[in-house]
C-alpha positions as CSV (number, residue, x, y, z in Angstrom):
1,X,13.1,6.8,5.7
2,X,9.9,5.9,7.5
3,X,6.8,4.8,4.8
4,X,3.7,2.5,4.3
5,X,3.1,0.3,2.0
6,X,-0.1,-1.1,0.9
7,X,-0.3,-4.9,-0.1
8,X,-2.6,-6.8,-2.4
9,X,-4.3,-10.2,-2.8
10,X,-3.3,-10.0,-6.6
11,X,-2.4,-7.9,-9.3
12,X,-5.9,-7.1,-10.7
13,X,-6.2,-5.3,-7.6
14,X,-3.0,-3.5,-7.2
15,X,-3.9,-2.4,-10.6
16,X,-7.3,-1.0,-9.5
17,X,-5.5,0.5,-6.9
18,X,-2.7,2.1,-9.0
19,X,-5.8,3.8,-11.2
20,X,-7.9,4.6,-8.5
21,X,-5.2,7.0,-6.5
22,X,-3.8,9.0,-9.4
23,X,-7.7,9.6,-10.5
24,X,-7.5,10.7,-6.6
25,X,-4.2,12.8,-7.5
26,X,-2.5,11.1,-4.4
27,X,1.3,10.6,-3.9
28,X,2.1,7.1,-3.9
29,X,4.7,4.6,-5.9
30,X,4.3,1.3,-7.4
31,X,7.0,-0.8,-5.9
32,X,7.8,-4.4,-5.8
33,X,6.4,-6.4,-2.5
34,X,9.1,-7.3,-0.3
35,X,9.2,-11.2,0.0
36,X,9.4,-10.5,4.1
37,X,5.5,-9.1,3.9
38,X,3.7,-11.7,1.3
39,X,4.1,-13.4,-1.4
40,X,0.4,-13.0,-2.7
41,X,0.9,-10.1,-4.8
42,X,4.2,-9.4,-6.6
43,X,3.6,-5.3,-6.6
44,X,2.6,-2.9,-3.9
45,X,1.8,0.8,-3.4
46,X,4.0,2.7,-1.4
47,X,2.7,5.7,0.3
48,X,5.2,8.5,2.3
49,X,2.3,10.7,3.3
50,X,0.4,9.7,6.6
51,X,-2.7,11.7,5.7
52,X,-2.9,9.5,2.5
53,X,-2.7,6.4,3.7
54,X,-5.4,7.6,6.7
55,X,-7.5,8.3,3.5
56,X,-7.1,5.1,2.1
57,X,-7.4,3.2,5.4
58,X,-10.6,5.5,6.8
59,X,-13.0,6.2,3.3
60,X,-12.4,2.3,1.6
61,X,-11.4,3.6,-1.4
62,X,-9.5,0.3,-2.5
63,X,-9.5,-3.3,-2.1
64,X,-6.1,-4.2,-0.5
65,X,-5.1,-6.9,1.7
66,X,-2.9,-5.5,4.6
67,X,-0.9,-2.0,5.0
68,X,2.4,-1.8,6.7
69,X,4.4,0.6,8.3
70,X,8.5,0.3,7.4
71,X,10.7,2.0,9.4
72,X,14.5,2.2,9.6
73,X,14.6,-1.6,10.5
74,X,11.4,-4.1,10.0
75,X,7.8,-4.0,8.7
76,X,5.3,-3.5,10.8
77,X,1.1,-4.6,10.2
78,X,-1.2,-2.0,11.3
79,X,-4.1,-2.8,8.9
80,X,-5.3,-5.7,8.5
């Protein structure tokens, strides 16, 4: 399953984050950040939804250090 996942320079702002997309009702999943991606942050958001994450990405809604794209096989960055 193809999804994005949304890292953070540290848990304050993965927190933020967390608050700031359910006050946004937005589908997303607190998840623990792969060790492949960063070891800044030990949690991360993961988003299915492409619209969401073009919200996120296009309106600065949160502080957040990169998003990634995972498919079947590696990460990949596409927001940096």
């Amino acid at each position: 399953m193809n999804y994005y996942i949304v890292v953070f320079k540290n848990t304050y702002d993965a927190m933020a984050a967390e608050k700031k997309l359910k006050q946004l009702n937005a589908n997303f999943r607190i998840m623990p950040t792969p060790t492949s991606i960063t070891m800044s942050c030990g949690i991360c958001v993961r988003v299915d939804n492409k619209e969401e994450i073009d919200l996120i990405m296009n309106n600065d809604i949160l502080e957040y250090k990169n998003i990634y794209f995972r498919d079947e096989q590696s990460y990949t960055l596409i927001e940096k």
